[in-house]
N, C-alpha and C positions, 0 to 999 in steps of 0.2 A: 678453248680447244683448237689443235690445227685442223686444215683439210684433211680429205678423208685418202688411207694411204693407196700410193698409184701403184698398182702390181706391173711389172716386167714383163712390157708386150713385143708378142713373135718379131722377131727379127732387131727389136730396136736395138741398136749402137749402145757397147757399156764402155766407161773413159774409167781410165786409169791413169789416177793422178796423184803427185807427190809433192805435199802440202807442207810438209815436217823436214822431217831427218833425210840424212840419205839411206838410200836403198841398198844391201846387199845383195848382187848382182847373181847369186847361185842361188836364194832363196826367190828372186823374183823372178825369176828364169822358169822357177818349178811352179810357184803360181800360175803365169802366163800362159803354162801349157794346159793348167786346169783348167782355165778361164777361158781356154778358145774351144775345150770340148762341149761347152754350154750351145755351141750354136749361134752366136751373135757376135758379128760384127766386133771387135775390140780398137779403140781407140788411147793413143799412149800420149802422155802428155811430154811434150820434149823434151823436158827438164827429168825425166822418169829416172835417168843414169847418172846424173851431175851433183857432186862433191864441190862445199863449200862450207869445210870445217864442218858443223852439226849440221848446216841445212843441206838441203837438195837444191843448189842453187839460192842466190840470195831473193829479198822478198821478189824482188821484182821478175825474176824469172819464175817462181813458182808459183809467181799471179799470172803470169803471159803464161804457163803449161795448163792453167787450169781455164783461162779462156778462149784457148786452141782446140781444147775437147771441147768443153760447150760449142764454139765454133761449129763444130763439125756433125753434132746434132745429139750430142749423148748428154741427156740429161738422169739417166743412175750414173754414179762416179762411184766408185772403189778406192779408196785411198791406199797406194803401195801399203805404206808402213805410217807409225807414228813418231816420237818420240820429240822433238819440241819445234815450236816454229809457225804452229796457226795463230796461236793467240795474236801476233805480231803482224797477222793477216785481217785478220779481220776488221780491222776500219777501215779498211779498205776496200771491202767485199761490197759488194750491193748486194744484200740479203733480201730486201724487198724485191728487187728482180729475179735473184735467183726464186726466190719462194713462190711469185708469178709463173715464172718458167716451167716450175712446177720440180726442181732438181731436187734429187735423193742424193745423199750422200752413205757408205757403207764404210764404217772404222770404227775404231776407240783408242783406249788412250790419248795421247794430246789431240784426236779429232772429236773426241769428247765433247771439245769446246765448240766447236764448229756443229757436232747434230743438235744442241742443244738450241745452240742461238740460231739456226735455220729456223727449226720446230716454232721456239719462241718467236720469230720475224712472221712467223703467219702459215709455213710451207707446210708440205705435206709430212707424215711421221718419216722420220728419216732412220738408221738402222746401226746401231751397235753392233757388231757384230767383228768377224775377221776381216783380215785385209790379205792384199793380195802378196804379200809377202812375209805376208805371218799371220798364220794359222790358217788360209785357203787350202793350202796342199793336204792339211787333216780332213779323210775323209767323209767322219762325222757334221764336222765345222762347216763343211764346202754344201753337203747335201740338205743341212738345216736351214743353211742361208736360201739356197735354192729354194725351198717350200716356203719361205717367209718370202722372197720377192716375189714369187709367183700370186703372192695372194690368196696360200693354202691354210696358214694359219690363222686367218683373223675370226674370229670368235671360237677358236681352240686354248687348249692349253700350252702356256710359253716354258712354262717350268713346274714341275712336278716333285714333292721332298717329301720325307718321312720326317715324324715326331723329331728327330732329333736334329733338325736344321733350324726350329722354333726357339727360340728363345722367349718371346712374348708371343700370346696368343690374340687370333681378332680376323676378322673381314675390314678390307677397305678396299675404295676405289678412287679412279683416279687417274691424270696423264703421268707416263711416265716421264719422270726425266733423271740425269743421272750420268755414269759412267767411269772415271778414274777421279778419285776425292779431292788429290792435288791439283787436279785440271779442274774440278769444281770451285774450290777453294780459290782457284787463280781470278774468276770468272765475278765475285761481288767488289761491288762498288763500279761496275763496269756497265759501257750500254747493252752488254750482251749476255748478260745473265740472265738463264731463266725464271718462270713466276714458278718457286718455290711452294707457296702456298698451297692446299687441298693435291697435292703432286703424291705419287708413290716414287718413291726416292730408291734409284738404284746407285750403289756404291761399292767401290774396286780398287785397289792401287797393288805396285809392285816395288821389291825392295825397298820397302820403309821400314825403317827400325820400329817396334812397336811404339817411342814415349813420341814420333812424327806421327803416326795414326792419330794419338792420344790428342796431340796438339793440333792436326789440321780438326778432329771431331770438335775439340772444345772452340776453333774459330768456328765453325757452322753454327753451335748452340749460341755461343755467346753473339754472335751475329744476326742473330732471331731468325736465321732461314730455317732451323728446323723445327721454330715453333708450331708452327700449322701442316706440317707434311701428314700425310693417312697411313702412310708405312714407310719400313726403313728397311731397304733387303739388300744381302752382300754378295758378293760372288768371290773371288779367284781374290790371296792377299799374297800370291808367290812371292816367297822373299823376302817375308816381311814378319822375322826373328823364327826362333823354332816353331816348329809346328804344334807339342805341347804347350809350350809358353801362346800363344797363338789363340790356341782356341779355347783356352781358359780369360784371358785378358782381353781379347776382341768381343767376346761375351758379354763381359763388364761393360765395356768403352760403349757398343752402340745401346745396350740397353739403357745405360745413365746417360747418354745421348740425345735421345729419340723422346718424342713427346709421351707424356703418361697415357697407357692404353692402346698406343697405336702399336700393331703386331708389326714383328722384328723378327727376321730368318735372316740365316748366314746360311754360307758354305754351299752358293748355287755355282753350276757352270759357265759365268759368265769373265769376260773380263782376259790375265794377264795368263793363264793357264793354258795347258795345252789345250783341252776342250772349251771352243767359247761360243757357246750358242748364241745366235742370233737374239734381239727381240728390239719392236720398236721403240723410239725414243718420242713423244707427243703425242701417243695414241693412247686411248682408255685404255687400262689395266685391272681386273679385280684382283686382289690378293685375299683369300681363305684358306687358311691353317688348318682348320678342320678335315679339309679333302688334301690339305696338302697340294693346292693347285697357286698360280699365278695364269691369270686368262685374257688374252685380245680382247679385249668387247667391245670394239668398236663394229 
């Protein structure tokens, strides 16, 4: 298990930094207004507005924006935006130090890779959640995350579903780990993959034709990382074929997926969707289909 997670103290410095893609400069515009009515100090990483083709700057400026905030004393970071560019960071990172340091990281999508392999390096739970230029400005998204930094949620309820989000039924426990599939899927044979094993497994993607679901699912199985997982739970699949063809065939996919017994819910608020609740990534989880709960228990 990681350290125990650091909740968001008075005053401290939050950085904003852009690790991926580049930012659109009207959506971060309206983040940035959200994020300073928090109260705290804001720290912007230089490279936060810079264009270079997909990245936000090439590796090396988006390594020097993110050790300008740390610099400056912000160890929670907010990741602008996602979309491709950590994985190609990270050997380069000092995860032991940062995970020392004690730094939170807040994203998903391609930062997926990065809360995983923090949590994994040792660090404290780090936070799936929005970013600051997609999906902060949702005032649901913005207020959830809020209660989850503060350190309102841990031994509450992360997600709540009726009978029909079950697919397989069961109690299990467990660290989570998890987030967008194909950033998962990017993430084995690599030093930065999480331990799989005894894990509640969160899973997500966007714009994937269903038979790419089908085939990043069967590399996990046949990969053996979903041998020993305790649960398999989905969130947000925007975009990813009809919504009828969707939720007849994603059904199928993680249940012959997922190891025999272990309980299987779909269709939570997490992930590429407009509502994307918060929850941690490294932290104990219990999942019971009974109450219909997923719970912090750390």
């Amino acid at each position: 298990m990681s350290n125990r997670f650091v909740p968001l103290a008075a005053g401290e410095p939050i950085g904003v930094v852009a690790l991926s893609g580049p930012v659109d400069r009207d959506r971060l515009d309206e983040g940035l207004r959200v994020l300073e009515t928090w109260g705290h100090p804001v720290v912007l990483a230089p490279n936060l507005r810079t264009r270079s083709g997909y990245l936000a700057g090439d590796d090396d400026a988006r390594l020097a924006g993110l050790d300008a905030v740390v610099a400056q004393g912000a160890s929670l970071l907010l990741a602008a935006r996602g979309g491709y560019g950590v994985t190609r960071l990270l050997p380069r990172l000092a995860l032991g130090e940062l995970a020392a340091a004690g730094v939170r990281f807040v994203g998903y999508s391609d930062i997926s890779a990065l809360l995983n392999a923090l949590a994994a390096a040792g660090g404290a739970p780090q936070v799936h959640g929005p970013m600051v230029a997609a999906g902060l400005a949702r005032r649901d998204n913005e207020l959830r995350l809020r209660r989850l930094l503060a350190g309102e949620l841990i031994g509450e309820s992360l997600f709540r579903f009726d009978s029909r989000r079950v697919v397989r039924p069961g109690q299990a426990a467990g660290p989570a780990i998890g987030g967008t599939m194909s950033v998962m899927a990017a993430l084995i044979g690599t030093p930065h993959e999480p331990r799989w094993e005894g894990s509640v497994l969160f899973l997500e993607d966007v714009d994937e034709p269903l038979y790419r679901l089908d085939r990043l699912l069967t590399h996990l199985r046949s990969s053996g990382r979903l041998r020993d997982v305790k649960a398999l739970i989905s969130g947000s699949l925007r975009g990813c074929g009809s919504i009828a063809e969707r939720a007849e065939r994603w059904r199928e996919m993680v249940v012959a997926a997922a190891p025999a017994e272990v309980p299987v819910v779909v269709g939570l608020p997490f992930g590429h969707a407009a509502r994307n609740l918060a929850f941690p990534i490294g932290a104990a989880v219990e999942v019971d289909t009974a109450s219909g709960t997923i719970r912090w228990s750390e």
